[in-house]
C-alpha positions as CSV (number, residue, x, y, z in Angstrom):
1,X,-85.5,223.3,173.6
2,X,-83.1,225.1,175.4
3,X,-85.4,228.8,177.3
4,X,-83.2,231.5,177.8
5,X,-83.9,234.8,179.4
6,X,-81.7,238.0,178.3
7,X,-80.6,239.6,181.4
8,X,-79.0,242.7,179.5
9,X,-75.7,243.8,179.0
10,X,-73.5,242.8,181.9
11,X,-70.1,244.2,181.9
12,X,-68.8,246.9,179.6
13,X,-65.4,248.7,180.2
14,X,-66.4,252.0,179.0
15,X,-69.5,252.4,181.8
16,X,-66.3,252.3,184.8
17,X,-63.6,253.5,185.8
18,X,-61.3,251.3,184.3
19,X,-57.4,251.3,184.3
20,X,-55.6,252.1,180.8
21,X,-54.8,248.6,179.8
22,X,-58.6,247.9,179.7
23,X,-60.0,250.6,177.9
24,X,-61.9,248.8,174.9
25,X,-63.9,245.1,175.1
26,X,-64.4,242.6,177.5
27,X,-63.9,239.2,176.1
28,X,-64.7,235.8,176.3
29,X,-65.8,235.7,180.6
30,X,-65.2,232.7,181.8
31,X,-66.3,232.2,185.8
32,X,-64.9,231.0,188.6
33,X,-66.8,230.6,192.1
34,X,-66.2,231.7,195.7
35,X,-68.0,231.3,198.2
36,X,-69.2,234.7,198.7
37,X,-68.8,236.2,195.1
38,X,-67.9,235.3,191.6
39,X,-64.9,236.0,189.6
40,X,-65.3,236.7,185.7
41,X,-62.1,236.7,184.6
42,X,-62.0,238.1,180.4
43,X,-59.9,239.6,177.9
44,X,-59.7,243.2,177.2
45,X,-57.2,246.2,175.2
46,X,-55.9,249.3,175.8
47,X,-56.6,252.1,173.1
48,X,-55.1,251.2,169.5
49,X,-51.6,251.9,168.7
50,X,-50.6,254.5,165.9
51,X,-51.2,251.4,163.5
52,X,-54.2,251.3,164.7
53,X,-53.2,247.8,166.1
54,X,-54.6,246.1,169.6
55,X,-52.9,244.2,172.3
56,X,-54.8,242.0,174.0
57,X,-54.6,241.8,178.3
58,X,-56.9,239.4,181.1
59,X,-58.6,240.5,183.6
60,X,-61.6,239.9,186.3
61,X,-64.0,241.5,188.1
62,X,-65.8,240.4,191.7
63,X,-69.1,240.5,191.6
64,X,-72.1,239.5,194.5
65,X,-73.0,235.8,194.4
66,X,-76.6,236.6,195.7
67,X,-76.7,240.1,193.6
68,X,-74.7,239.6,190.1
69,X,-75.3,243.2,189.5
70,X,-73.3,244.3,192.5
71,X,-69.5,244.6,190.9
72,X,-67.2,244.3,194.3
73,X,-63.8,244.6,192.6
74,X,-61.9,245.1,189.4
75,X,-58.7,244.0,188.8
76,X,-56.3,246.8,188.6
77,X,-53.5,244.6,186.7
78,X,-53.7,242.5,184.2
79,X,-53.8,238.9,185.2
80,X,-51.0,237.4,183.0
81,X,-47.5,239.1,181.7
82,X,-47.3,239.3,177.9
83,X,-44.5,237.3,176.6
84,X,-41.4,237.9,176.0
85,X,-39.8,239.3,172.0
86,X,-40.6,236.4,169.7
87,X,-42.5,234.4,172.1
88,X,-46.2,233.3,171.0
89,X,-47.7,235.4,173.4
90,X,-46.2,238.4,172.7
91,X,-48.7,240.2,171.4
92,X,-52.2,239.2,173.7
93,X,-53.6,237.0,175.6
94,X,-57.0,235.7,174.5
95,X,-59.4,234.3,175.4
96,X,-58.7,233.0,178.8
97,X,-60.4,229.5,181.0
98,X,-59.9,228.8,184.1
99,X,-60.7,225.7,186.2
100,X,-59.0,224.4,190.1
101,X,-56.6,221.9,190.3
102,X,-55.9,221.1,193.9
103,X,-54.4,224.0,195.5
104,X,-53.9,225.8,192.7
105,X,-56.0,227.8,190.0
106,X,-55.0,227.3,186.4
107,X,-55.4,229.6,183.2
108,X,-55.4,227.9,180.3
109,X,-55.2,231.0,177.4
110,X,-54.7,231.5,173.8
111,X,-51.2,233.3,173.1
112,X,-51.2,236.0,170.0
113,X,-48.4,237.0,168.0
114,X,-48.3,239.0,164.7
115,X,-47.3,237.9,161.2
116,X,-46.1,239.0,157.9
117,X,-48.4,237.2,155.0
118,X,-51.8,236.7,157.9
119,X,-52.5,238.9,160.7
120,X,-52.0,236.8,163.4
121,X,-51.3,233.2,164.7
122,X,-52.3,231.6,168.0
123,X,-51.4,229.1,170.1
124,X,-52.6,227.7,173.8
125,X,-50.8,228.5,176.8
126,X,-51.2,227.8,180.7
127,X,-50.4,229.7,183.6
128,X,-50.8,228.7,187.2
129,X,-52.0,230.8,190.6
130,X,-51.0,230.2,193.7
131,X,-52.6,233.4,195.2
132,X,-56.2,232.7,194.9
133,X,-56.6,234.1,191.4
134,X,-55.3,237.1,191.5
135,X,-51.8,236.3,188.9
136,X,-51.1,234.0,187.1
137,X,-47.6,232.2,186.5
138,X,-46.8,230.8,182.9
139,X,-45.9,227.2,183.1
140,X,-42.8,228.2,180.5
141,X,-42.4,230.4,177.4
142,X,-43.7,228.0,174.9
143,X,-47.3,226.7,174.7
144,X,-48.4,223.6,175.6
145,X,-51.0,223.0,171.9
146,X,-49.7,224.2,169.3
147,X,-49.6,224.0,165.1
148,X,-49.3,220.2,163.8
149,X,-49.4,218.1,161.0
150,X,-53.4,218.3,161.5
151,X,-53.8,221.5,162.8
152,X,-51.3,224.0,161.0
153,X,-52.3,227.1,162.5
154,X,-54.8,229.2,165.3
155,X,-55.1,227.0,167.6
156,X,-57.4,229.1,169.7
157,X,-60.4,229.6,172.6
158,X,-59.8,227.3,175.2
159,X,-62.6,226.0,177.3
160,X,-61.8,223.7,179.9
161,X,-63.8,221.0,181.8
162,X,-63.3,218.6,183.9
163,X,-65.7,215.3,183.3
164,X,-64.6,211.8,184.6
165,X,-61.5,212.5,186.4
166,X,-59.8,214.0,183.0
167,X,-59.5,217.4,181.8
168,X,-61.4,218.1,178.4
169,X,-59.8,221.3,177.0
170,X,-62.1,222.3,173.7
171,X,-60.7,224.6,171.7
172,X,-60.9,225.5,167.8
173,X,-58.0,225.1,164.9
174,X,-57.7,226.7,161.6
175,X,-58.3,224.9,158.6
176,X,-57.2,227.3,156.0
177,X,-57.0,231.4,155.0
178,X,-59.1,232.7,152.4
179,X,-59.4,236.0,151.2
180,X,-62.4,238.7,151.6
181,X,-62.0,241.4,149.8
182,X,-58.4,240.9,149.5
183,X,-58.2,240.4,153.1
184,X,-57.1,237.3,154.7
185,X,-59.5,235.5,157.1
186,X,-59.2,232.6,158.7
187,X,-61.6,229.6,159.1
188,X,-61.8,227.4,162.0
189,X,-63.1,224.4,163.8
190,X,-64.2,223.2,167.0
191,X,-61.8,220.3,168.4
192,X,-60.5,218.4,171.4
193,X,-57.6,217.6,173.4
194,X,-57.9,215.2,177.1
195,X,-55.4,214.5,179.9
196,X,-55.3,213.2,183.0
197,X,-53.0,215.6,184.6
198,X,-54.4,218.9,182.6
199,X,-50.9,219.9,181.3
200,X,-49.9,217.0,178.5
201,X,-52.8,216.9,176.4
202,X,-53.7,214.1,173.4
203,X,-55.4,215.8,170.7
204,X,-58.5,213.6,169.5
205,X,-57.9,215.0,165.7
206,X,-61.6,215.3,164.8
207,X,-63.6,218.0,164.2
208,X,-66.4,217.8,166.5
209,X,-69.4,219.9,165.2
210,X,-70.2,219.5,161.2
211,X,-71.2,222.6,159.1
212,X,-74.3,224.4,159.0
213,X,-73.6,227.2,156.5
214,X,-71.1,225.5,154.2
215,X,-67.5,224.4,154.3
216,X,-66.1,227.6,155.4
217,X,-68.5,228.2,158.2
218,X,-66.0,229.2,161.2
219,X,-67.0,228.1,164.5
220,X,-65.1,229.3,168.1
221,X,-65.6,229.4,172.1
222,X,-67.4,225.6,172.5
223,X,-68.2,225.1,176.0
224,X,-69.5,221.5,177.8
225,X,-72.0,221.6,180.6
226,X,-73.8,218.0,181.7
227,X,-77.4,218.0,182.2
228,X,-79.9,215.2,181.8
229,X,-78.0,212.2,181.0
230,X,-76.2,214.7,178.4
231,X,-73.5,217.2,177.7
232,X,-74.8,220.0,176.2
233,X,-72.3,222.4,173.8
234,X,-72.7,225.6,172.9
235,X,-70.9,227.8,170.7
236,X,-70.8,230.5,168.3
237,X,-70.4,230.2,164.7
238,X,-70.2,233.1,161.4
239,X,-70.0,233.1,157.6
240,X,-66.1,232.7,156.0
241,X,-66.6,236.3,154.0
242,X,-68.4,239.4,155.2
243,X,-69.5,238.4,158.7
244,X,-68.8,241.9,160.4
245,X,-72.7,242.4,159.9
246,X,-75.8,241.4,161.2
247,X,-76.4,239.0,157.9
248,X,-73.1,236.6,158.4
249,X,-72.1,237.5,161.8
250,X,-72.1,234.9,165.0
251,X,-74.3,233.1,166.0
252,X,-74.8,230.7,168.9
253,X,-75.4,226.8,168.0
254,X,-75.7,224.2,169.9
255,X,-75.2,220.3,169.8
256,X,-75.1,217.5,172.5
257,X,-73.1,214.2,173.2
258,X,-73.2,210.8,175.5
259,X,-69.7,210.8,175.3
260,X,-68.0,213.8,174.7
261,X,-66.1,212.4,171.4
262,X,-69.3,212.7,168.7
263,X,-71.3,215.2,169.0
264,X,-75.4,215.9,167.1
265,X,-76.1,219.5,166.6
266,X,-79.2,221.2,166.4
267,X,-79.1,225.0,166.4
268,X,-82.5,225.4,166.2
269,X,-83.1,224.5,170.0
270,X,-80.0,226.3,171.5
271,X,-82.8,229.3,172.5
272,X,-80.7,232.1,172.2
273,X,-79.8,234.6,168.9
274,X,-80.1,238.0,168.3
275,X,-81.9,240.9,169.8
276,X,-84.0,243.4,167.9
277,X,-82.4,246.1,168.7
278,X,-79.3,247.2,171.0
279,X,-76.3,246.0,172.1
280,X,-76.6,242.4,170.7
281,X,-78.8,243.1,167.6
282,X,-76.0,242.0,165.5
283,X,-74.4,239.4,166.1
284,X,-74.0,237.1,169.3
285,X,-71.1,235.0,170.2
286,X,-68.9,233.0,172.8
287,X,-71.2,231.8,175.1
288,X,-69.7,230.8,178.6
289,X,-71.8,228.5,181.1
290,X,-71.9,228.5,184.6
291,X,-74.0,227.6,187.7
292,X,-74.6,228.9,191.0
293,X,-77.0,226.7,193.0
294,X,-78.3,224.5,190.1
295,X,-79.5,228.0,188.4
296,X,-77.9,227.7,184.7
297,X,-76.5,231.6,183.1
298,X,-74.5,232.0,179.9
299,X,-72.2,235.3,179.4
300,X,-72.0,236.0,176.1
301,X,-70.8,238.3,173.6
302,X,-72.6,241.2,171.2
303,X,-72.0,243.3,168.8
304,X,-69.1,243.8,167.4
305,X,-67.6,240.4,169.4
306,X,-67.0,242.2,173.0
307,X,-66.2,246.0,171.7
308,X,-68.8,246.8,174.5
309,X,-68.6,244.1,176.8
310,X,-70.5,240.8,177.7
311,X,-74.0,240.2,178.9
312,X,-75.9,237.4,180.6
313,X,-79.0,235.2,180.4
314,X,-80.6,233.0,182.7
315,X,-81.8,229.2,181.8
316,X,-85.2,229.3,182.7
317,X,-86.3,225.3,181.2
318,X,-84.8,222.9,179.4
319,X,-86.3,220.0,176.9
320,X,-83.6,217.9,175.3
């Protein structure tokens, strides 16, 4: 059983002084450590358009290794370029996950672009810094996953890790639309793809975490931290229709693997869901994890997935 302590609502763009292009949520956080500080780098928006239609930007804030309430810095431009007209990226960039790689630092980020018959498709891109994090170059104008045979469409939320000298990039791909209320949703799955040089990636072509709810559960943002001879995943999952609510909205689950290919889940000891009231009384989603000095937090998202920003919790025991 998995102890988690709420720590309260961490980040929310409307409590600061924020620049234009990050007016509304704060995304996915995924972490990156300094010595002195932590960078949480996440996805945000400016205001809707006329349409009443979002683009998606990255971006981080600095905040004090010893004091995590103590915000030192927030990026003033976004941290990746939108692509160019017709490019899979035009449109957003979202969610975002960064890891080192010798010199450099690497985002690895899902690239929106709009549709006629769906909303939206998605693909995964990378970009690389050679400035310490601060911007991010793409590797090219294309993605590096995309659609296949097996996967036809949102190839989405990147999360990668690096276990036994290979990258593990997790990630989740669509398995079909359906419709809600005449509206199209999609419904998607957690999977894998590995490399050795954490740009050409083998997918594994497996879903990796079965269904709790029923065949159109959708589950999103799995991420892999080893512990105690195991490697524990978390991630969120919702209901295929009518999820926007506290009844079929996210949840965080939970399973855990020996070797990273098959994977036994058991919600019921992740140790985190809803709150009773507030910010995260809804729903509860995309759980990040990270540690500083063999303390264990998750960032994770509330209501309305990020509208008002992330918060964080605290790993207080663990019994798996």
């Amino acid at each position: 059983m998995f102890n988690w302590e709420k720590m309260g609502l961490f980040f929310s763009p409307q409590d600061h002084n924020t620049p234009d292009w990050m007016k509304e949520f704060a995304q996915a956080p995924s972490v990156l450590l300094f010595d002195d500080f932590i960078r949480i780098y996440f996805s945000t928006r400016p205001n809707p358009d006329f349409n009443g239609q979002y683009i998606s930007y990255s971006g981080f804030i600095d905040v004090d290794k010893n004091d995590l309430k103590r915000i030192i810095r927030i990026s003033q431009k976004p941290i990746l370029k939108l692509g160019e007209l017709g490019c899979f990226d035009e449109f957003g960039t979202y969610p975002v996950s960064v890891i080192r790689h010798n010199d450099e630092i690497r985002a690895y980020y899902a690239g929106w672009t709009r549709c006629e018959s769906v909303p939206f498709n998605v693909a995964i891109g990378l970009g690389i810094s050679k400035n310490n994090g601060e911007s991010f170059d793409k590797l090219g104008n294309g993605p590096i996953i995309s659609y296949s045979l097996e996967e036809p469409f949102v190839i989405s939320g990147p999360k990668i890790r690096f276990f036994n000298n290979m990258y593990y990039l997790f990630y989740i791909s669509g398995t079909e639309w359906i419709l809600d209320n005449n509206k199209p949703e999609p419904i998607y799955k957690i999977r894998l793809a590995i490399s050795n040089d954490g740009v050409n990636f083998k997918k594994v072509n497996k879903n990796l975490v079965s269904d709790k709810i029923d065949f159109y559960e959708a589950q999103a943002s799995p991420d892999v931290f080893y512990k105690n001879g195991f490697y524990h995943m978390f991630f969120c999952y919702r209901g295929g229709r009518n999820y926007r609510n506290k009844e079929n909205g996210y949840r965080i689950g939970y399973a855990k693997s020996i070797d990273l290919l098959n994977w036994e889940r058991n919600d019921e000891i992740a140790g985190i869901s809803v709150s009773k009231s507030g910010w995260d009384s809804e729903m509860i989603s995309y759980p990040h994890l990270f540690e500083i000095e063999n303390d264990v937090y998750m960032f994770y998202l509330g209501n309305g997935v990020g509208k008002k920003g992330f918060g964080l919790a605290k790993l207080i025991s663990i019994e798996v």
